[in-house]
N, C-alpha and C positions, 0 to 999 in steps of 0.2 A: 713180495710174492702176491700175484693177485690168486683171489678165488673166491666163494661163495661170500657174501656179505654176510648173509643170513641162515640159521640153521633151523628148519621147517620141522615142530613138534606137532602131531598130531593131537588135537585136542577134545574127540572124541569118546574117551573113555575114561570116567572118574579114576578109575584104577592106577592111572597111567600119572595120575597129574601130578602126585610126588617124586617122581623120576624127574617130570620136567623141570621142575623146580630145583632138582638135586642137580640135572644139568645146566641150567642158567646159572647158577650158584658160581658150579666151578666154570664155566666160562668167565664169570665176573672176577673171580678169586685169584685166576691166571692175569684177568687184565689188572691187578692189581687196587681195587676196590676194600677200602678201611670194615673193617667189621663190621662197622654200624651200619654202613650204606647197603652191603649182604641184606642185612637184617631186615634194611626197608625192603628191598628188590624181591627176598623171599613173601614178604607179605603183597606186594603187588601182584608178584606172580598167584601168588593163593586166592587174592580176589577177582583176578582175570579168569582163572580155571574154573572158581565158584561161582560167577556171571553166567560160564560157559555151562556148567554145569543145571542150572537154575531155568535157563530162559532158552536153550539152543540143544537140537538135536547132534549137529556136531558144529566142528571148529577149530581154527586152525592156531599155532602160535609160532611168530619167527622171532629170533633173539641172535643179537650181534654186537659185537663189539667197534667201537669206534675210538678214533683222536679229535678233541679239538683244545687251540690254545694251549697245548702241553698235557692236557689230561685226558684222562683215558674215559668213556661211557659205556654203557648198557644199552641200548635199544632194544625195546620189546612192543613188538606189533599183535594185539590178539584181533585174529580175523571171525567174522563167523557169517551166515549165513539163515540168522535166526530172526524173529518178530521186527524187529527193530525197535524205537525210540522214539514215542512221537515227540517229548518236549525232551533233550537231551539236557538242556541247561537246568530246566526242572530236577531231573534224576540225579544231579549232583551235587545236592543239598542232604546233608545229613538228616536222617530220619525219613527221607523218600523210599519208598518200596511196592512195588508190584506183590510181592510175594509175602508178605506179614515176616520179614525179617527184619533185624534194627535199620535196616537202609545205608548203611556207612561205607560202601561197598565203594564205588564212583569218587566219593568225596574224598577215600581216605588215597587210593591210587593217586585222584591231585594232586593232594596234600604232599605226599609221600616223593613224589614225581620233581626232578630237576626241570621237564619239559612234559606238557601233558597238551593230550588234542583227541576229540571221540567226534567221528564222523557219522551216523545215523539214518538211514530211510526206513519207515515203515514197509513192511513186506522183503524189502533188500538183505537189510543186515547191518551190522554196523563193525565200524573200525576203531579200535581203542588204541593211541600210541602211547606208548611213557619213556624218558630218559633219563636215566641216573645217571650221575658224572662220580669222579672218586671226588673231585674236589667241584663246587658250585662254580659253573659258567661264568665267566665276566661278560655284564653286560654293557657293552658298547654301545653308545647308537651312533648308525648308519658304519659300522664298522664292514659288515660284512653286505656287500652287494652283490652279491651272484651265489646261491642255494644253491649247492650239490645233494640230492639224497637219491642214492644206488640201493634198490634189493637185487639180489643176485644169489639165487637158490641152485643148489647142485642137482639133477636128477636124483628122482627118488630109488634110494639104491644104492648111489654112489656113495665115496667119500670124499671125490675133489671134485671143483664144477669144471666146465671145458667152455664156459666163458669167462671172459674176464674182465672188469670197469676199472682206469687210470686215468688219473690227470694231473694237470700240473701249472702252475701259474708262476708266472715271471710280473715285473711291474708295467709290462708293457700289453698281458693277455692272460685269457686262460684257453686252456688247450683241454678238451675232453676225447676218451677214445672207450669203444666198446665193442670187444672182439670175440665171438663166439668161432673156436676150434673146431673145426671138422670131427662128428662125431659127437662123444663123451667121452670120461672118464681119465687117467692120467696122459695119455697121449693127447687130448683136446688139452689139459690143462696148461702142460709142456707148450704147445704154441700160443697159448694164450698169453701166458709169461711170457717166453721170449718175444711177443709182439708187444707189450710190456713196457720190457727192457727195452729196448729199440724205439721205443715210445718217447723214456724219459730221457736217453740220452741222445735226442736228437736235436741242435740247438735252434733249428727254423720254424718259426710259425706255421707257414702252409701245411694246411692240411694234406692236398696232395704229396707235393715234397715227402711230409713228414711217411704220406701210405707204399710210397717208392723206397723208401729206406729202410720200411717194416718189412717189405717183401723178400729185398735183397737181404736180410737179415734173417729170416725165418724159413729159408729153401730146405732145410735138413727136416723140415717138421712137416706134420699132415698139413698142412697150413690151416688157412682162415679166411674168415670174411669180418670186416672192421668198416666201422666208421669213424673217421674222424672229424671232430668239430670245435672252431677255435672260436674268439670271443674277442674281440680286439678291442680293449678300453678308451681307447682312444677315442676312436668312429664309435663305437656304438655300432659294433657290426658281427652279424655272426657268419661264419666263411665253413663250409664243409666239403668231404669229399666220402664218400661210399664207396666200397665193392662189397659185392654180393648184399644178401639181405637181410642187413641189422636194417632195422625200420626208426626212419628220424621223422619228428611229425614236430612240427613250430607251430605255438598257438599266440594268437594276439585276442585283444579285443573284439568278442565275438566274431574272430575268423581262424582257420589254419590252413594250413600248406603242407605237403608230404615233399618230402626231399625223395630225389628220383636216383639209385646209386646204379652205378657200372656192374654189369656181366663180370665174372671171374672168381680168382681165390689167389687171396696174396699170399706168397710162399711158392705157387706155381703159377698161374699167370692171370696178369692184369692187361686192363688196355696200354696200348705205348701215349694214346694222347687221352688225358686227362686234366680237367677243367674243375676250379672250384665253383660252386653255387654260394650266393651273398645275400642276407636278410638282414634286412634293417633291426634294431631291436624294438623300436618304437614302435615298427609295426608289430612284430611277437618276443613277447620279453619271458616266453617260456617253451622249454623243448622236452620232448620225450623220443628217448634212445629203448628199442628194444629187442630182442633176440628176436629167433624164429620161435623160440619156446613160448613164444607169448603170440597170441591170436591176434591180427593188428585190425578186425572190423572193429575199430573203438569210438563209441559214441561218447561224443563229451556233455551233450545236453543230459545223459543216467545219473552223472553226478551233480548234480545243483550246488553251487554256490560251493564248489569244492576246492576255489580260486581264494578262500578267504584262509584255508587252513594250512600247513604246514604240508611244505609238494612231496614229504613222504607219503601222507594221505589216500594223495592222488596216485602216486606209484605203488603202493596197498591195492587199492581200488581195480587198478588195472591190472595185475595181479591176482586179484579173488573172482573176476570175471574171465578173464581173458586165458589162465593160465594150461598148456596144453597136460603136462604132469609127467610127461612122455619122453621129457628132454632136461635140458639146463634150462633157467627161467631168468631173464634178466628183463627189469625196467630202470631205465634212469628216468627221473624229472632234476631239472635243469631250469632256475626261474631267476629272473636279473630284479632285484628289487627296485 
């Protein structure tokens, strides 16, 4: 079932931050996560909230659950929109402090942390990531070449989102898709799944192809609008197809491109002739997929040197600036190593 990746805690009110902590908890507890690991996740979360509390007027928190390699993670993103950080690498040395506290705040979330990454501008704000896994990651090198990281937030208000992120890799590609349902709420989610389902059982590469089989598939529902985007291992080639407006934007080497999609709504009608667009990866070896929930004027010179860190980061980023509040909120980044 797809649906929201991430679950959006508001992090504006001390009051509030023991709830948060008590629901990251059982979210972790459900994905079955060993006590001890609880035990750290609780105290990450207590120094995220205490950062927040200390240095920022408000603030956000999103927490999710993921797979990789057989084991289940945590994901916890704390957003904010406070002072920032002018030497971050500095502030993470134990005994550092702005505030005449023991300083352990930064270093022990590292510590604590399966994956950790803090992204910083003065005046901006900063973005702190952490991962806890139930069991430690195996680290391979050069195991994984192609980085998938989806936030996908429900409207506020809801309980299921009415967009939805799938994909699926064969030895021969990978295939990503990202479908936001007409509307919100469980009727948007309903075709979001079933465009989904129809996603994964469909055994052709083409993107197109594959957005003509979602359609004839998905007629009983409000429909959608989806884009599809494959990745052929082979070539070194990325191949898409659009209808309506999820917004695809290919970044390379100080350049990008906006992918241009088709008029319509798959489930009720699309054009009869449709054509894939093809980008080299050499020339952009990173993409951003994102709903209409997400404001697409995105300057990529705001973020500096945001190409070095982990492309959840980046899809954070574009998220704490961009996001309308008003709808479902999806970013993918998509970066080929």
């Amino acid at each position: 079932m797809v649906d929201a990746t991430h679950i959006s805690f508001n992090a504006n009110d001390r009051s509030y931050f023991s709830l948060i902590k008590k629901e990251i908890r059982l979210m972790a507890t459900e994905a079955g996560l060993s006590p001890a690991r609880l035990n750290e996740l609780d105290l990450i979360v207590s120094e995220m909230t205490s950062n927040l509390f200390k240095y920022c007027s408000d603030g956000e928190i999103l927490a999710g659950v993921f797979s990789a390699d057989g084991t289940n993670y945590v994901e916890v993103i704390c957003i904010d929109n406070g002072p920032g950080i002018l030497n971050p690498t500095k502030m993470m040395k134990d005994g550092i402090s702005t505030t005449n506290t023991l300083g352990h705040g930064l270093g022990s979330i590292n510590r604590l942390s399966d994956a950790f990454d803090l992204y910083s501008q003065v005046g901006w704000g900063s973005i702190l990531l952490s991962r806890v896994y139930n069991k430690p990651p195996k680290k391979t090198a050069g195991k994984e070449n192609i980085i998938i990281r989806p936030i996908v937030i429900s409207k506020p208000g809801e309980k299921t989102s009415g967009d939805g992120f799938a994909y699926k890799t064969t030895s021969r590609y990978i295939k990503l898709m990202l479908a936001d349902g007409l509307g919100h709420g469980p009727e948007a989610n309903k075709a979001a799944n079933e465009a989904a389902a129809a996603f994964r059982i469909f055994p052709d590469y083409s993107p197109t192809e594959t957005l003509r089989f979602i359609h004839s598939s998905i007629k009983k529902t409000r429909g959608a609008v989806i884009n599809v985007v494959g990745y052929d291992l082979e070539s070194k080639t990325w191949a898409s197809t659009g209808i309506g407006n999820i917004f695809l934007r290919l970044i390379g080497p100080g350049t990008f491109k906006n992918h241009m999609s088709y008029n319509g709504i798959v489930g009720h009608n699309i054009p009869n002739t449709m054509n894939e667009q093809y980008y080299k990866a050499d020339q952009f070896n990173q993409l951003i997929l994102c709903s209409d929930g997400i404001k697409t004027r995105i300057e990529q010179s705001r973020y500096p040197l945001v190409q070095k860190y982990d492309p959840t980061i980046l899809a954070a980023a574009i998220y704490k600036d961009h996001a309308r509040r008003n709808d479902d909120m999806s970013v993918v980044v998509v970066k080929i190593k």
